[in-house]
N, C-alpha and C positions, 0 to 999 in steps of 0.2 A: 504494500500500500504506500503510494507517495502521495505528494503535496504538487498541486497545480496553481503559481502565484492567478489573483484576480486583481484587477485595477479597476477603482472605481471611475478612472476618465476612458475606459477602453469599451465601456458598459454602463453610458450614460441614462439610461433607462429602467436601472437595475431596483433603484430605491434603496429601501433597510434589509440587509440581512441578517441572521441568527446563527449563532451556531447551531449544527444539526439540521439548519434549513433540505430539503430537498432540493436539487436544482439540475436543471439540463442546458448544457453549454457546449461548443464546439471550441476548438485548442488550434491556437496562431503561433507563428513564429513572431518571438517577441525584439521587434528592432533597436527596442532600448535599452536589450540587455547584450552586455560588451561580450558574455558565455555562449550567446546564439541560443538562448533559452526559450520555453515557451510560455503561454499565458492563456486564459480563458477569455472566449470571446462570445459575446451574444447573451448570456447567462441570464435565464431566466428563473424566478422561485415555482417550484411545482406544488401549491397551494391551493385545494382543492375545499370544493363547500361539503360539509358535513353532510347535506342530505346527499352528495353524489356517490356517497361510500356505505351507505347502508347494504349490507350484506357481502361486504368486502370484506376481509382480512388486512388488515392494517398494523405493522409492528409498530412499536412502539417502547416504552416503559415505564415502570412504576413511578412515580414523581412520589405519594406518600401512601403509605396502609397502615392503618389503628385496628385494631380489635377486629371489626365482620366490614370494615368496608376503606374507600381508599381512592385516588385517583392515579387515573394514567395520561400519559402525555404521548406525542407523533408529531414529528415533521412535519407531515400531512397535513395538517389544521392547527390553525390559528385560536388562540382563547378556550375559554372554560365552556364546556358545551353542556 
């Protein structure tokens, strides 16, 4: 597993992103880099409405569990549903 740099000027459209965001992007040769490296280009968040995943399987993880209940978290979606 490596590490692909992102520029926020290379992907003016991008907005806020999160750690663990989902995203789908396509990989340029970076001409600003002296090593002839590469970069993320296009990157968009793949951030879906809660009703479009109903009956999905969706991974995710635990965020907290008490006693008989608890919540989970996903890339996938945004806020407390």
């Amino acid at each position: 597993i490596g590490d692909l740099f992102v520029h926020a000027k290379s992907n003016a459209q991008l907005g806020q992103l999160g750690s663990g965001d989902p995203v789908q992007f396509e990989i340029a040769k970076d001409d600003t880099n002296a090593a002839g490296g590469c970069h993320a280009i296009n990157v968009q968040v793949m951030k879906e409405e809660l009703s479009a995943m109903v009956g999905q399987t969706v991974t995710g993880w635990v965020k907290s569990f008490k006693d008989s209940w608890g919540l989970l978290n996903s890339g996938r979606f945004d806020g407390d549903v």
